[in-house]
C-alpha positions as CSV (number, residue, x, y, z in Angstrom):
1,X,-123.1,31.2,86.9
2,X,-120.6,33.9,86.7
3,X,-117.3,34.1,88.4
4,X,-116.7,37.0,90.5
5,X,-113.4,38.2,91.9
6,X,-112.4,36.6,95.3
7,X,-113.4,32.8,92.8
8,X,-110.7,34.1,90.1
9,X,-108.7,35.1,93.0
10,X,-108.8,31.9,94.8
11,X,-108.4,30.1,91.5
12,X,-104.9,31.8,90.5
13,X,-104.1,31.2,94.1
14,X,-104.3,27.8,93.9
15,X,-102.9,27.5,90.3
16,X,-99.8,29.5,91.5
17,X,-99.5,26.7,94.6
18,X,-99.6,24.3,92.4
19,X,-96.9,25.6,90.3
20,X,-94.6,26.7,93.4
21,X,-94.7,22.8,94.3
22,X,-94.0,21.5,91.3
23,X,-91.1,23.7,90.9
24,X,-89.9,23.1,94.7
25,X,-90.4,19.2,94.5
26,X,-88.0,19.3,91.0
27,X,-85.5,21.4,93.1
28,X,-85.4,19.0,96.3
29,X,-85.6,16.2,94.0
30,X,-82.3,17.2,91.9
31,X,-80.9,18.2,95.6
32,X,-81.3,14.7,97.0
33,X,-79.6,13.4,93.3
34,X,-77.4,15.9,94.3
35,X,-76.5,14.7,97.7
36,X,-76.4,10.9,96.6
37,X,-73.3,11.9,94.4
38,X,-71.7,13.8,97.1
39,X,-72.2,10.6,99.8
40,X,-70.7,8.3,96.9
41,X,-67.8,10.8,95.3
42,X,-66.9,11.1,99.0
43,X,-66.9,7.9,100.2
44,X,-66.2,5.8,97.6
45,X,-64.0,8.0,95.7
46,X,-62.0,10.7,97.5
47,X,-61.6,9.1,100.9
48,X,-62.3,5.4,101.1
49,X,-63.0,4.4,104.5
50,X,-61.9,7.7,105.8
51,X,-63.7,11.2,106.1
52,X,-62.0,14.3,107.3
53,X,-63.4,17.0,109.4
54,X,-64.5,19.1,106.3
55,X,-65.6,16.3,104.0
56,X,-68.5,15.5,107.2
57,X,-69.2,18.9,107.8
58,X,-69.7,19.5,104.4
59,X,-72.0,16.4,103.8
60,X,-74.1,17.3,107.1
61,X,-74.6,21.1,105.4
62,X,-75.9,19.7,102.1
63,X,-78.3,17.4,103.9
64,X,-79.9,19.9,106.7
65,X,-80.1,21.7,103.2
66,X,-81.9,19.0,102.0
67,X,-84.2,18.7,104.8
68,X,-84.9,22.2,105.0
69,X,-86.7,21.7,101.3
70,X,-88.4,19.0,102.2
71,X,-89.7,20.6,105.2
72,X,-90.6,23.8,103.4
73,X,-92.4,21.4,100.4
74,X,-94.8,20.0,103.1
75,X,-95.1,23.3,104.6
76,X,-96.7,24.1,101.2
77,X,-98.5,21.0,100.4
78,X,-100.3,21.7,103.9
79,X,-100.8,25.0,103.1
80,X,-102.7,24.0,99.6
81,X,-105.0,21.1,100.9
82,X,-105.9,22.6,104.2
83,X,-105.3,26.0,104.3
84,X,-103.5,26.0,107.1
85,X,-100.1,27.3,107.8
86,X,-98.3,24.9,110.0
87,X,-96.6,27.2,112.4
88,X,-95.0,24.3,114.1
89,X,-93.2,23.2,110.9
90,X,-92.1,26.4,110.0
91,X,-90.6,26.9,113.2
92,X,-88.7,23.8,113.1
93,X,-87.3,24.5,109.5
94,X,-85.8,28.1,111.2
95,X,-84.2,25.6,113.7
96,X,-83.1,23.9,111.2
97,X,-81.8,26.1,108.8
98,X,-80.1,28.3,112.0
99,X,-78.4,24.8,112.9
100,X,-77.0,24.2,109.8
101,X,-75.5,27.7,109.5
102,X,-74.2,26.9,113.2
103,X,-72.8,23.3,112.1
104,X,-70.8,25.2,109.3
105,X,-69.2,27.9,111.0
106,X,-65.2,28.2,110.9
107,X,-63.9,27.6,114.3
108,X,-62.6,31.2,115.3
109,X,-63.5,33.2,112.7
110,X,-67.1,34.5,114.2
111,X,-67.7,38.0,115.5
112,X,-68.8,37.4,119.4
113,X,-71.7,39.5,118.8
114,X,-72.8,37.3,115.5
115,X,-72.4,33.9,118.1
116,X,-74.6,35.8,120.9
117,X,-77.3,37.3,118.5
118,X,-77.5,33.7,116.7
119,X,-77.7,32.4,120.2
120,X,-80.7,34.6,121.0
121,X,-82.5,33.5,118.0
122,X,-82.0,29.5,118.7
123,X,-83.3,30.0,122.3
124,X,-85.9,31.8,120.9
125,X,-87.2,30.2,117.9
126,X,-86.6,26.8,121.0
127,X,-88.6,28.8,123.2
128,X,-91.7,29.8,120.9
129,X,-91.3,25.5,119.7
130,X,-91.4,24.4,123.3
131,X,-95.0,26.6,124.3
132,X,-96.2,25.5,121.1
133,X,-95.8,22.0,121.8
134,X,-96.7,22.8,125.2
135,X,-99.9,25.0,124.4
136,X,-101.2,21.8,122.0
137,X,-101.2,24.5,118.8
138,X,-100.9,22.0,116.0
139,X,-102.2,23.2,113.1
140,X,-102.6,27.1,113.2
């Protein structure tokens, strides 16, 4: 039987998923090595017993970083076996990643306009999570 178009289609599709996970779970994976050596140098090595403002800070960035690939990697995973996007998931990695970026500001050195359009976006994005949850969308 011959292959038409939308079979190729779906094919490469799938073949490109396949790849884009592969590639993503190598990233998160070195990012997790990655934050391991940042837990132990800092710590262990620079501040025993100790952690200043900035070393915390720093550490909470690199793992909501972290999480946000992990996230994204089952985001795609999902995708591939049911193809489904997980609007739920994605939502909470926006969250996420608009946390993070919060958690690492510079006290006093935000525009007020920057702080009340990034405030509009978490009440949103928190809004649209909240009906989801509240609407019993799951999986669409």
């Amino acid at each position: 039987a011959t292959m038409d178009i939308n079979d190729l289609l779906k094919q490469y599709f799938k073949i490109t998923y396949i790849i884009l996970i592969v590639l993503f779970a190598v990233i998160v994976t070195f990012a997790v090595i990655q934050l391991i050596i940042l837990v132990f140098t800092t710590v262990v090595v620079e501040s025993p017993g100790l952690l200043q403002n900035h070393e915390l800070l720093n550490m909470f960035g690199y793992f909501l970083l972290v999480l946000i690939g992990v996230e994204l990697l089952a985001t795609l995973s999902a995708y591939l076996n049911e193809k489904v996007i997980h609007v739920e998931i994605v939502v909470v990695v926006a969250i996420i990643a608009i946390a993070r970026g919060v958690i690492l500001w510079e006290p006093n050195s935000m525009d007020v306009w920057i702080m009340f359009g990034t405030a509009a976006i978490i009440f949103t994005l928190c809004s649209g999570y909240y009906f989801l949850k509240k609407g019993g969308i799951q999986n669409q």
